[in-house]
C-alpha atoms as a printed R data frame, in Angstrom:
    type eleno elety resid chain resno       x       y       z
1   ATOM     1    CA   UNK     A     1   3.106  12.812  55.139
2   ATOM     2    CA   UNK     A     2   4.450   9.451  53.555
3   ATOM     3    CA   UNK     A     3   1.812   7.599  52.103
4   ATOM     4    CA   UNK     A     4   2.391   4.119  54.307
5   ATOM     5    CA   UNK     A     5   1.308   6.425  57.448
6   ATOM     6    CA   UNK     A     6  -1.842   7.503  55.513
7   ATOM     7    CA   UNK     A     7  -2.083   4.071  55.254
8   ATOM     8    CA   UNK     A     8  -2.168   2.985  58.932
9   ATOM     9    CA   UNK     A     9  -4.896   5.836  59.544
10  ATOM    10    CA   UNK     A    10  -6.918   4.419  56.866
11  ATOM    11    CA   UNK     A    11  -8.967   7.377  56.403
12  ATOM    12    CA   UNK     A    12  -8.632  10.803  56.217
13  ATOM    13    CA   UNK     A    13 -10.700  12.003  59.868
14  ATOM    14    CA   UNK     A    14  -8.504   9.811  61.917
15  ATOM    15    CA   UNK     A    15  -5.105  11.290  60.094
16  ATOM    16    CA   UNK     A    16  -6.666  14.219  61.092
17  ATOM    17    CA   UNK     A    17  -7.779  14.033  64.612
18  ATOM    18    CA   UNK     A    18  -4.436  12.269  65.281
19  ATOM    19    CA   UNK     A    19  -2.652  15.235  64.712
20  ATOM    20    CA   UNK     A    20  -4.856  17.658  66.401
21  ATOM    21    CA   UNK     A    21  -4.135  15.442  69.007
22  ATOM    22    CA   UNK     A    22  -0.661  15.553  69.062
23  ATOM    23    CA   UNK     A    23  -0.955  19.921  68.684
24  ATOM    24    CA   UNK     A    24  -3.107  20.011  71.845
25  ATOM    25    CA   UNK     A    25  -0.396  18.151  73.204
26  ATOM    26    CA   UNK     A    26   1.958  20.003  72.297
27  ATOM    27    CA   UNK     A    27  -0.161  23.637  73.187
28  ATOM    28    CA   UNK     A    28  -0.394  21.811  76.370
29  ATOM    29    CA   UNK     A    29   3.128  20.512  77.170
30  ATOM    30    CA   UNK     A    30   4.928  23.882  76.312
31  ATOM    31    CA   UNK     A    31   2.075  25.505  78.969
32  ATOM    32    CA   UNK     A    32   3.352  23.885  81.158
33  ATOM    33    CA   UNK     A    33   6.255  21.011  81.255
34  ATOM    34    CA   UNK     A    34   4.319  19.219  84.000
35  ATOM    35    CA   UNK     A    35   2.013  17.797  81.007
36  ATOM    36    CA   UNK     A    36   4.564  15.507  80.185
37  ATOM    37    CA   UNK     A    37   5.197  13.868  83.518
38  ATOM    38    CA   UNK     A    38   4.910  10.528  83.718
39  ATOM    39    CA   UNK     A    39   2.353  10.771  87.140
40  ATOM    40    CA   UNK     A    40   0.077  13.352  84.219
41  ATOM    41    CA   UNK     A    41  -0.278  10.787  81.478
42  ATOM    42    CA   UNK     A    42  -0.725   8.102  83.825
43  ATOM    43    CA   UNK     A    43  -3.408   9.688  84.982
44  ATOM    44    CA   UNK     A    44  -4.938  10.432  81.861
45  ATOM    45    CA   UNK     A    45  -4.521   7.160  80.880
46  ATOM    46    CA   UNK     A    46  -6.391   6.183  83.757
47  ATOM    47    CA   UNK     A    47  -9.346   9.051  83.156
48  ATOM    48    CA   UNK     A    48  -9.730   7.519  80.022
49  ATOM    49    CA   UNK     A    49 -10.353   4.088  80.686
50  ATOM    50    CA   UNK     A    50 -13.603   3.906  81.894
51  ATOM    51    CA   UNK     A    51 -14.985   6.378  78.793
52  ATOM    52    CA   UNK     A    52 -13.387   4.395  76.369
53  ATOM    53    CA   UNK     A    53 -14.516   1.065  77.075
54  ATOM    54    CA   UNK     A    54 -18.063   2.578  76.978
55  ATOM    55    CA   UNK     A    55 -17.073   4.298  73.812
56  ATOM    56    CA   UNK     A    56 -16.511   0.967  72.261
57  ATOM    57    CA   UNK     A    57 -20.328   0.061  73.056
58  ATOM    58    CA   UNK     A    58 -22.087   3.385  71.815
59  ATOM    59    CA   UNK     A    59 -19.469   3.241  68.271
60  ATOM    60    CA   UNK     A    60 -21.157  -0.260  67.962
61  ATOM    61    CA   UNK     A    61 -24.800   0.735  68.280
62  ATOM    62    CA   UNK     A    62 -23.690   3.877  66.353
63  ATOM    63    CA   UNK     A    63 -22.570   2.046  63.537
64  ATOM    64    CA   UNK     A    64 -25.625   0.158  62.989
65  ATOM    65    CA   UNK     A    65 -27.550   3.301  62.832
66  ATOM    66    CA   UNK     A    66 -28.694   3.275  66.179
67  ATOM    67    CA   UNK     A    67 -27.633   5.836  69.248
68  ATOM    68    CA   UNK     A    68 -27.555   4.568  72.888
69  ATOM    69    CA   UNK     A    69 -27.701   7.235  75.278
70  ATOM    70    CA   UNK     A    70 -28.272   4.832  78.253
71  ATOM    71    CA   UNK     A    71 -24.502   3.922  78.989
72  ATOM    72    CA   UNK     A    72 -24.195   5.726  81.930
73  ATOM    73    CA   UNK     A    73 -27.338   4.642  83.449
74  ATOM    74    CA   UNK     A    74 -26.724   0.936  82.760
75  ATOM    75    CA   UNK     A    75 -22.871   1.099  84.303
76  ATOM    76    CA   UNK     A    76 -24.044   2.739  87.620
77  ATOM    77    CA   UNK     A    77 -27.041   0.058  87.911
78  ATOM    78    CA   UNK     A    78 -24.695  -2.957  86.879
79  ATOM    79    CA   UNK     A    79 -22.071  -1.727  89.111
80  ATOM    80    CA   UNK     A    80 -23.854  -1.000  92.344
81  ATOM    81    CA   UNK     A    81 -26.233  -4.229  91.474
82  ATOM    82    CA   UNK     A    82 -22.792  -6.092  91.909
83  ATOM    83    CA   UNK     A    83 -21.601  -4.489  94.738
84  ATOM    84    CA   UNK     A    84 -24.737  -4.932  96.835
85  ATOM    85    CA   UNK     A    85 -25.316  -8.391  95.604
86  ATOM    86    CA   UNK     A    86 -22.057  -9.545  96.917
87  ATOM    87    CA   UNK     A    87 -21.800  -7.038  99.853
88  ATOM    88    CA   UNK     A    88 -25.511  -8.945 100.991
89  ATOM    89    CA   UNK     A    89 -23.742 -13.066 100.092
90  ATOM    90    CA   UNK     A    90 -20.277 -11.744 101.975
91  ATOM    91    CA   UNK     A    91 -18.332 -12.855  98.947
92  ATOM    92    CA   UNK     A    92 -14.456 -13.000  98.976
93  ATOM    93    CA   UNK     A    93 -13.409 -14.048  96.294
94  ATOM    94    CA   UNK     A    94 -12.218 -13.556  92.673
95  ATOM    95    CA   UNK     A    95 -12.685 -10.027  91.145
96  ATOM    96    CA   UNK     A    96 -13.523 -11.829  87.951
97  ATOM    97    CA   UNK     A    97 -16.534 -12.715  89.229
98  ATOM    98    CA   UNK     A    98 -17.714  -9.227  90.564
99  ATOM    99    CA   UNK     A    99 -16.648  -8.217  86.723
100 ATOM   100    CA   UNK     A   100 -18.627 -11.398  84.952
101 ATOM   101    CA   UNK     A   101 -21.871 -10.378  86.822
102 ATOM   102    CA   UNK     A   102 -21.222  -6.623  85.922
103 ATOM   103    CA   UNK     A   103 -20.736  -7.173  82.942
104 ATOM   104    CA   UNK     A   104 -24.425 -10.185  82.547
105 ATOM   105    CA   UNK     A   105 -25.867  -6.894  84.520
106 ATOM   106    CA   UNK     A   106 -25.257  -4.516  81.987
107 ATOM   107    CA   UNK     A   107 -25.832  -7.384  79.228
108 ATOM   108    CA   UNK     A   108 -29.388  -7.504  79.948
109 ATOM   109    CA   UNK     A   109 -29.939  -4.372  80.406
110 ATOM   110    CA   UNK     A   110 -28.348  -3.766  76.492
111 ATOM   111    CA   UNK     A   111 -30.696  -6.703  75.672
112 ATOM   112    CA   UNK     A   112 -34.014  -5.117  76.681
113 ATOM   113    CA   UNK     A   113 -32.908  -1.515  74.529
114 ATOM   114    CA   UNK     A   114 -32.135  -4.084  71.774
115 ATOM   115    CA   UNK     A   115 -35.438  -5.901  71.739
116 ATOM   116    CA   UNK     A   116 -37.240  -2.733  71.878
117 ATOM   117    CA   UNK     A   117 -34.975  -0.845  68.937
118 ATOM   118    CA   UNK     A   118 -34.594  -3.627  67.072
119 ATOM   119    CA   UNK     A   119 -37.870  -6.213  67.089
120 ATOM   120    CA   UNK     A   120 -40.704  -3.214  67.991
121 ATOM   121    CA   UNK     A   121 -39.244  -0.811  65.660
122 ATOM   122    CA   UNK     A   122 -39.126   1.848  68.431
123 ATOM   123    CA   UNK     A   123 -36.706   4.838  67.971
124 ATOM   124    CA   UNK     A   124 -33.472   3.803  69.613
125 ATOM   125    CA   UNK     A   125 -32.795   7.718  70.939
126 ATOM   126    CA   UNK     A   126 -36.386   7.852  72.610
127 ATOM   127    CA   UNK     A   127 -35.864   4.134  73.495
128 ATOM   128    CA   UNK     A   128 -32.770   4.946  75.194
129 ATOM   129    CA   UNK     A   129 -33.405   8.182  76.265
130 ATOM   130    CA   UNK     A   130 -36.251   6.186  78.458
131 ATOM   131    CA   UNK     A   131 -34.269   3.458  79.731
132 ATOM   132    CA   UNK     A   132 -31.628   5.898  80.700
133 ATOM   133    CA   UNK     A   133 -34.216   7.461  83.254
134 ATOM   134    CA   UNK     A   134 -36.132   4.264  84.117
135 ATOM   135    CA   UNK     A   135 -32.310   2.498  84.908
136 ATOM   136    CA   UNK     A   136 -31.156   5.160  87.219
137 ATOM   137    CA   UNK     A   137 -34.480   5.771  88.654
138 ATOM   138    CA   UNK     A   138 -35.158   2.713  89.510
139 ATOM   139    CA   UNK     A   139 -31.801   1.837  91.049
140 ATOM   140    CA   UNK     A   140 -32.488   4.934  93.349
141 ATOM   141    CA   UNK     A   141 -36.154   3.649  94.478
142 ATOM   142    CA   UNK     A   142 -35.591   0.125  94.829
143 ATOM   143    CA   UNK     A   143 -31.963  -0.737  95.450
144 ATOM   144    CA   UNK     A   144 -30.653   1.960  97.292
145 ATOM   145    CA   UNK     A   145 -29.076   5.769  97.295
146 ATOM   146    CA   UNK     A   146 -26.182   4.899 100.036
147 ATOM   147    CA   UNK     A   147 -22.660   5.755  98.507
148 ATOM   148    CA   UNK     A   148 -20.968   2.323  99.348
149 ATOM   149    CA   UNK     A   149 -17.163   2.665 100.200
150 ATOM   150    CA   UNK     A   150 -16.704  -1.042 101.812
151 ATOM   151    CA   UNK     A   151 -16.133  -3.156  99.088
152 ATOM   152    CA   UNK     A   152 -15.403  -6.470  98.273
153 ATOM   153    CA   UNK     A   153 -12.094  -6.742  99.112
154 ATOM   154    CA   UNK     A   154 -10.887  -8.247  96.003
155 ATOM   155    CA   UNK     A   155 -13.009  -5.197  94.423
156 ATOM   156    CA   UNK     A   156 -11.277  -2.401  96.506
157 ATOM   157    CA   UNK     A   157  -7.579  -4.486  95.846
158 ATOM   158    CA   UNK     A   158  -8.423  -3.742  91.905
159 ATOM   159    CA   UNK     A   159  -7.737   0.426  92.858
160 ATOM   160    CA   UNK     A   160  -3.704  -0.475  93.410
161 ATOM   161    CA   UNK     A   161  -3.416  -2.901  90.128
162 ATOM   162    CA   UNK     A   162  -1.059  -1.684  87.709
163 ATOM   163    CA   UNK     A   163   0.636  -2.991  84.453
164 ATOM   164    CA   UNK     A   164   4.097  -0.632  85.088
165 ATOM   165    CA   UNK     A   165   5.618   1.162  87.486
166 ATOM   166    CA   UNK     A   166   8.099   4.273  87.318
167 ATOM   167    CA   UNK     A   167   9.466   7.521  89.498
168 ATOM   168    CA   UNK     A   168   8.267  10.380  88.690
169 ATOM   169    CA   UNK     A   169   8.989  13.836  90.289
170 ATOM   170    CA   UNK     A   170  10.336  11.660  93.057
171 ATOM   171    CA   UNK     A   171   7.364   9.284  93.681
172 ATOM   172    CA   UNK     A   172   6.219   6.157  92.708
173 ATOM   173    CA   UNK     A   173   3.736   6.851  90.080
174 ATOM   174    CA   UNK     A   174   1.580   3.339  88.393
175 ATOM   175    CA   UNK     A   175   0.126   2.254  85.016
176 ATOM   176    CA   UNK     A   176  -3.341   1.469  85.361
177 ATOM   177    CA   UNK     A   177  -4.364  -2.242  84.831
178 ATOM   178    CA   UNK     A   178  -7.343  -0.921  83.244
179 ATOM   179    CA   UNK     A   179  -5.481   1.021  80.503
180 ATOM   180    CA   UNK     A   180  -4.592  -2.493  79.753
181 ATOM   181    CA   UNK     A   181  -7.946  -3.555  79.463
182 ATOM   182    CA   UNK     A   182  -9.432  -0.419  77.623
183 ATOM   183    CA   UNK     A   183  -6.242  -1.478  75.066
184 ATOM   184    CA   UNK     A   184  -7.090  -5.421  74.353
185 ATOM   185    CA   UNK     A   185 -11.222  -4.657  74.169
186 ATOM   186    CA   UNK     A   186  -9.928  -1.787  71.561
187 ATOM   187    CA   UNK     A   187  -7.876  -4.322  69.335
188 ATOM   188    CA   UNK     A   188 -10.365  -7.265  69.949
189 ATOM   189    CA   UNK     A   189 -13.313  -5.431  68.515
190 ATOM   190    CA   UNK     A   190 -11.336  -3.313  65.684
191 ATOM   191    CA   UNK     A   191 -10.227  -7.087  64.486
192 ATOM   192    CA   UNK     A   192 -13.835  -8.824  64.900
193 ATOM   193    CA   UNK     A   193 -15.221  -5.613  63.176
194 ATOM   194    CA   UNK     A   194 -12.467  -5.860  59.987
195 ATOM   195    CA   UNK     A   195 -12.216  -9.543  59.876
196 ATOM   196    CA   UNK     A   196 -15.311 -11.120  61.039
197 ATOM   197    CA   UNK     A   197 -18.457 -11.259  59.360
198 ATOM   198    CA   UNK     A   198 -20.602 -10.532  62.247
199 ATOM   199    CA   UNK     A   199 -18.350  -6.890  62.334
200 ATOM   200    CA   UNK     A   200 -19.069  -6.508  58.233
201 ATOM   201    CA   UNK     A   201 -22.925  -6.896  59.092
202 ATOM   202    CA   UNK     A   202 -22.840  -4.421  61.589
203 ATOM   203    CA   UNK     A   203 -21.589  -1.922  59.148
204 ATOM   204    CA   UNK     A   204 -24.022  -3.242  56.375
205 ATOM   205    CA   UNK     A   205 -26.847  -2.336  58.041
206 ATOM   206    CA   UNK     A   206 -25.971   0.896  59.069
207 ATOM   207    CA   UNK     A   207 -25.057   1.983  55.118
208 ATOM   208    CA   UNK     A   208 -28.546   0.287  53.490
209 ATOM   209    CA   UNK     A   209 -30.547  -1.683  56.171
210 ATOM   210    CA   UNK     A   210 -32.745  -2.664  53.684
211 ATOM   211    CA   UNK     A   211 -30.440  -4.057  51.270
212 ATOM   212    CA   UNK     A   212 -28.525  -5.596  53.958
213 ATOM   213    CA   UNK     A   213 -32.163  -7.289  54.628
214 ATOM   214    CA   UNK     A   214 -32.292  -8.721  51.327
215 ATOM   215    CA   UNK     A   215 -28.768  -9.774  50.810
216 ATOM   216    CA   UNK     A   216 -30.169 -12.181  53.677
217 ATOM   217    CA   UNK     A   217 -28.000 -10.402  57.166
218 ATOM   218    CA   UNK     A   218 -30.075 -10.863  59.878
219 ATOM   219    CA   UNK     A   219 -30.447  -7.371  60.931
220 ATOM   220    CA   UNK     A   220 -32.681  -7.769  64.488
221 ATOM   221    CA   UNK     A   221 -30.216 -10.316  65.582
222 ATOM   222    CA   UNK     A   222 -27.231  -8.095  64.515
223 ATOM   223    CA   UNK     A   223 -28.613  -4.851  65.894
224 ATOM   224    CA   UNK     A   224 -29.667  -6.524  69.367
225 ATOM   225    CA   UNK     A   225 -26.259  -7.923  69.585
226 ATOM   226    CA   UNK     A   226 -24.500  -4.040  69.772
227 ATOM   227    CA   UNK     A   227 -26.983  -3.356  72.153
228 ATOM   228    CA   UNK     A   228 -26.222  -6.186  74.204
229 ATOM   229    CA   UNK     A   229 -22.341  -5.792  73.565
230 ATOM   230    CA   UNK     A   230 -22.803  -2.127  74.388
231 ATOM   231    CA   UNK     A   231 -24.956  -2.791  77.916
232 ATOM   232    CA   UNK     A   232 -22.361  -5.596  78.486
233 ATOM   233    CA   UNK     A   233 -18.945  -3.030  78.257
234 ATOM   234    CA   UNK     A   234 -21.188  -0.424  80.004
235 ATOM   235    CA   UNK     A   235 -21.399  -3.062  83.080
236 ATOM   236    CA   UNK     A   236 -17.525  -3.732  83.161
237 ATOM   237    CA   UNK     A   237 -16.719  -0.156  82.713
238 ATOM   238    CA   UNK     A   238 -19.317   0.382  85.911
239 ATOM   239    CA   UNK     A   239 -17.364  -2.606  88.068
240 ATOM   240    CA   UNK     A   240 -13.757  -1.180  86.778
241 ATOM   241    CA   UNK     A   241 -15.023   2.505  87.891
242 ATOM   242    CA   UNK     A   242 -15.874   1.469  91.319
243 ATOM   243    CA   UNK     A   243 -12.749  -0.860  91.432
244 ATOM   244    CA   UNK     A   244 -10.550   2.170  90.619
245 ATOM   245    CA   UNK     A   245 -12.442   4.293  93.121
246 ATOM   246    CA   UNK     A   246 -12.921   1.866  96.125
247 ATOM   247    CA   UNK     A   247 -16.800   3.482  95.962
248 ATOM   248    CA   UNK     A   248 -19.761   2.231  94.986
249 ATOM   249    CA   UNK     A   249 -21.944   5.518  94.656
250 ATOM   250    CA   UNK     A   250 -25.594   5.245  92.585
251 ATOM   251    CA   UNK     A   251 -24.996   8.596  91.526
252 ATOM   252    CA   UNK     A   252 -22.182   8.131  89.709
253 ATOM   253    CA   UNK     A   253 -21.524   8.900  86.041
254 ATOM   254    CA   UNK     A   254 -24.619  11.417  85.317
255 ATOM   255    CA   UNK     A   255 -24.349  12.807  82.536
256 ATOM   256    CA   UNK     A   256 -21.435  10.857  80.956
257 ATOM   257    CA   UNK     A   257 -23.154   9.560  78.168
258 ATOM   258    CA   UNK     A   258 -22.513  12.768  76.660
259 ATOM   259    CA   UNK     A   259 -18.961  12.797  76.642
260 ATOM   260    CA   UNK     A   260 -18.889   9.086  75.581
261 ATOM   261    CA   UNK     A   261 -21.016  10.309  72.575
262 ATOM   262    CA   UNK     A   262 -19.107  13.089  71.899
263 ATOM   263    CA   UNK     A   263 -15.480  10.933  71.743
264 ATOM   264    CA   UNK     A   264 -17.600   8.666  69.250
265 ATOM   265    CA   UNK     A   265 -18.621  11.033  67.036
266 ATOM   266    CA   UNK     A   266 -15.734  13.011  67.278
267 ATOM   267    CA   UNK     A   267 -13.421   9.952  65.760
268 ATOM   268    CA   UNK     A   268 -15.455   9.967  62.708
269 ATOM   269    CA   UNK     A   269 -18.473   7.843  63.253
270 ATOM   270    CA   UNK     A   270 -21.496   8.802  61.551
271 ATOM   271    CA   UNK     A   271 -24.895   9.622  63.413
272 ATOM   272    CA   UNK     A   272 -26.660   7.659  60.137
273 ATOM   273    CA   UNK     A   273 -24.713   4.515  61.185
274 ATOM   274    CA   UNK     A   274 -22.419   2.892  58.465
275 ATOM   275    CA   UNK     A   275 -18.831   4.855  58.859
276 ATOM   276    CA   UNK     A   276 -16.950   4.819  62.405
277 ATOM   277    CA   UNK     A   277 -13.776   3.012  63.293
278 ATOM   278    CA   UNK     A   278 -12.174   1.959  66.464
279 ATOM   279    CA   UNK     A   279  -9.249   4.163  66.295
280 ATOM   280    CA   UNK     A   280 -11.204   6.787  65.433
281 ATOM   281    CA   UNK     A   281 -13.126   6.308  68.797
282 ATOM   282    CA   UNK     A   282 -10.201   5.655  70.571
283 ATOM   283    CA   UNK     A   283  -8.385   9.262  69.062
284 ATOM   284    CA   UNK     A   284 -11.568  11.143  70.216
285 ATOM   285    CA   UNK     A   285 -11.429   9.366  73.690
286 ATOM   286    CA   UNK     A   286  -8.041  10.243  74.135
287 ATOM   287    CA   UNK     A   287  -9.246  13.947  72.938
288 ATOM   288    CA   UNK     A   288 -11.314  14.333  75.009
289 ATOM   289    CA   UNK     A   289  -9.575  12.910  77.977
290 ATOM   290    CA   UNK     A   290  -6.902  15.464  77.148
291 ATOM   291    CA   UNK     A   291  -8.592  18.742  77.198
292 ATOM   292    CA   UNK     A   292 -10.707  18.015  80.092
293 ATOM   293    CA   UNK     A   293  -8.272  17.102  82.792
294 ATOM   294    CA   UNK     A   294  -5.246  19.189  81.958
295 ATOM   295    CA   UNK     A   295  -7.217  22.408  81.582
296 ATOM   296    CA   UNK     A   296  -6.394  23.307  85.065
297 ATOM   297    CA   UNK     A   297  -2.677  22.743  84.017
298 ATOM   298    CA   UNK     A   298  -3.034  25.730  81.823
299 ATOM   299    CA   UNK     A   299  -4.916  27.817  84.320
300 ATOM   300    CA   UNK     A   300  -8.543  27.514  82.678
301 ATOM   301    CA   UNK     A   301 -11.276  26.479  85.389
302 ATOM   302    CA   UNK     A   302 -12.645  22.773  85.593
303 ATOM   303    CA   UNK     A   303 -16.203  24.002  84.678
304 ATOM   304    CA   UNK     A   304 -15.305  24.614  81.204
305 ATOM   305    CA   UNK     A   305 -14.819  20.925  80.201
306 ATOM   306    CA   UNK     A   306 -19.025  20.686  79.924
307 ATOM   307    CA   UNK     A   307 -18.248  24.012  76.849
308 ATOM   308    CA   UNK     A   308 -15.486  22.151  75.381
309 ATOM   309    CA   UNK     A   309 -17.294  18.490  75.334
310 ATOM   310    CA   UNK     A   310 -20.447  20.470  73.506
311 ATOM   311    CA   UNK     A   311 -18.192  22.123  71.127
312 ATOM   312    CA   UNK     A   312 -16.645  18.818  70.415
313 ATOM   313    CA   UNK     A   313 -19.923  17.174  69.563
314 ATOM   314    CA   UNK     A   314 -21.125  19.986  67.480
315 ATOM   315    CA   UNK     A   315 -18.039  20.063  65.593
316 ATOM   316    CA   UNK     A   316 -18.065  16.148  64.926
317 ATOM   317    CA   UNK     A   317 -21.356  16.401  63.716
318 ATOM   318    CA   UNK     A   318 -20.966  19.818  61.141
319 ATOM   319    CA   UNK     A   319 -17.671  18.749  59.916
320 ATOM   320    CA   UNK     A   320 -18.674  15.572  58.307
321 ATOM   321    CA   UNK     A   321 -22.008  17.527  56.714
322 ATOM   322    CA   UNK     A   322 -20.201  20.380  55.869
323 ATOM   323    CA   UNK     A   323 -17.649  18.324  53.792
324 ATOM   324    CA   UNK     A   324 -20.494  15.827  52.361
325 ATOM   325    CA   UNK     A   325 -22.502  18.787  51.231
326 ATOM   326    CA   UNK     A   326 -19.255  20.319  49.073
327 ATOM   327    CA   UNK     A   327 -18.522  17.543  47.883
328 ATOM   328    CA   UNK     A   328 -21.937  16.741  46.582
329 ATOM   329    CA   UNK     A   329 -21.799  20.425  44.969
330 ATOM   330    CA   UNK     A   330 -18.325  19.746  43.663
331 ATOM   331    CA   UNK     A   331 -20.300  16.634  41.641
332 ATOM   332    CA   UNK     A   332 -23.319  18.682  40.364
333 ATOM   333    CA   UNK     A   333 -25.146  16.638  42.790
334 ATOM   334    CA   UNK     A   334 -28.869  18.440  44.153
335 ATOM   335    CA   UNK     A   335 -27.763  18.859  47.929
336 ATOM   336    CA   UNK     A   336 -30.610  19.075  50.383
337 ATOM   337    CA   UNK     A   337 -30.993  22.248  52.608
């Protein structure tokens, strides 16, 4: 492999993922040719939007050392907040503004998991694990369990934007806008994460909080910020979802924090906080994306995606141990058991 495209990778796991990647597309496309239509990676393209923008929110938190497990929960209550909000003032207009108060939804919500991680010292999985059932529940007591499909029009209008159109298998067949979108978030945050300093605390603390803390970073600020940033790209993946879908529905994405998780920690970022990288997210997104909707290409049944998502997340947290553990050996080091 020439050493400039080692380069570009940057690291070892993504080289690596990257070509798995391309193998289970290849295992895929020679299982069947359709895999390679362009109406199939449209659509995966598409399936992969909303996960990966809420990807980029849990690799933040992740990277500080922190997990957020209430994703899903705070895109469902930020998206059907906006929806019935405007639904009840008979708005028409903009979809920017059904997205800006998705996104101040899911903000706040990020804000109050941050304030609780990161000011009472509260463990950010229980934390989250709380506000994950407190969210959804109380979206279903107090706002409502109707599955909404008259939207906003500008809202339902969103479902038919695309960035490029094409013929495929004699039909029209689109780009999603929101591949777009999942694309610029993706380079935005990989260049405020490389190049600004705010990015180079976030990894600080997760390596040595404490010396981060004396080196003067202002850790509660930094580590409320990803959980605000992460609430915040929850809400506009919740407003894109229903966009897409023309459907507001409360029980939407249940159990999807899971498979966000498992794309993060499958591109290589560490549970301990400290090592993750956008692409790396991205690579496990895109993974993820496609096993689990072209299995029924290759005749294997739908209801194996929940087995292959659990292998994925075991396998992205072993690997990294596994390797650590040798490598400690291979230095004399004393390895934990």
């Amino acid at each position: 492999m020439p050493s400039r495209l080692a380069d570009l990778f940057r690291g070892r796991r993504e080289l690596l993922l990257a070509i798995v990647v391309l193998l289970a597309c290849l295992v895929l496309a020679i299982a069947n040719p359709t895999f390679l239509s362009a109406a199939h990676l449209f659509g995966l393209g598409r399936s992969s939007a909303v996960i990966g923008i809420m990807a980029l929110g849990v690799l933040l938190v992740l990277l500080t050392g922190g997990i957020d497990v209430s994703v899903s929960a705070i895109a469902v209550s930020a998206m059907y907040l906006t929806v019935v909000t405007l639904r009840a003032l008979d708005f028409q207009g903009t979809f920017l503004v059904a997205v800006g108060l998705s996104v101040m939804i899911g903000a706040l919500l990020g804000l109050v998991n941050g304030v609780l991680v990161a000011w009472l010292k509260l463990p950010s999985m229980i934390v989250t694990i709380g506000t994950l059932t407190l969210y959804r529940g109380a979206l279903l007591a107090f706002v409502g369990t109707e599955r909404i499909r008259q939207l906003p029009s500008q809202i339902g209008d969103f479902s038919t934007s695309s960035v490029f159109t094409t013929q495929s298998a004699g039909r029209t067949v689109s780009l999603h806008t929101a591949v777009l979108v999942l694309v610029a978030l993706a380079i935005i945050l990989a260049l405020i994460l490389r190049r600004v300093w705010w990015g180079r605390f976030v990894y600080a603390i997760g390596d040595d909080e404490e010396a981060a803390s004396r080196m003067g970073v202002p850790v509660h600020t930094i580590r409320t910020g990803a959980f605000v940033a992460s609430g915040a790209l929850a809400g506009l993946a919740g407003i894109l979802y229903a966009g897409m879908n023309r459907a507001a529905d409360p029980s939407t994405f249940s159990g999807v924090e899971l498979t966000v998780l498992a794309a993060v920690v499958l591109g290589g970022a560490a549970v301990a906080g400290g090592r993750g990288s956008v692409l790396g997210t991205m690579l496990g997104v895109v993974l993820i994306t496609v096993v689990g909707s072209s299995l029924v290409l290759i005749g294997i049944p739908a209801a194996w995606q929940s087995l292959f998502i659990g292998l994925f997340v075991l396998l992205g947290v072993c690997a990294p141990a596994i390797r650590e553990r040798r490598v400690e050996r291979r230095r004399g080091m004393v390895v934990s058991e």
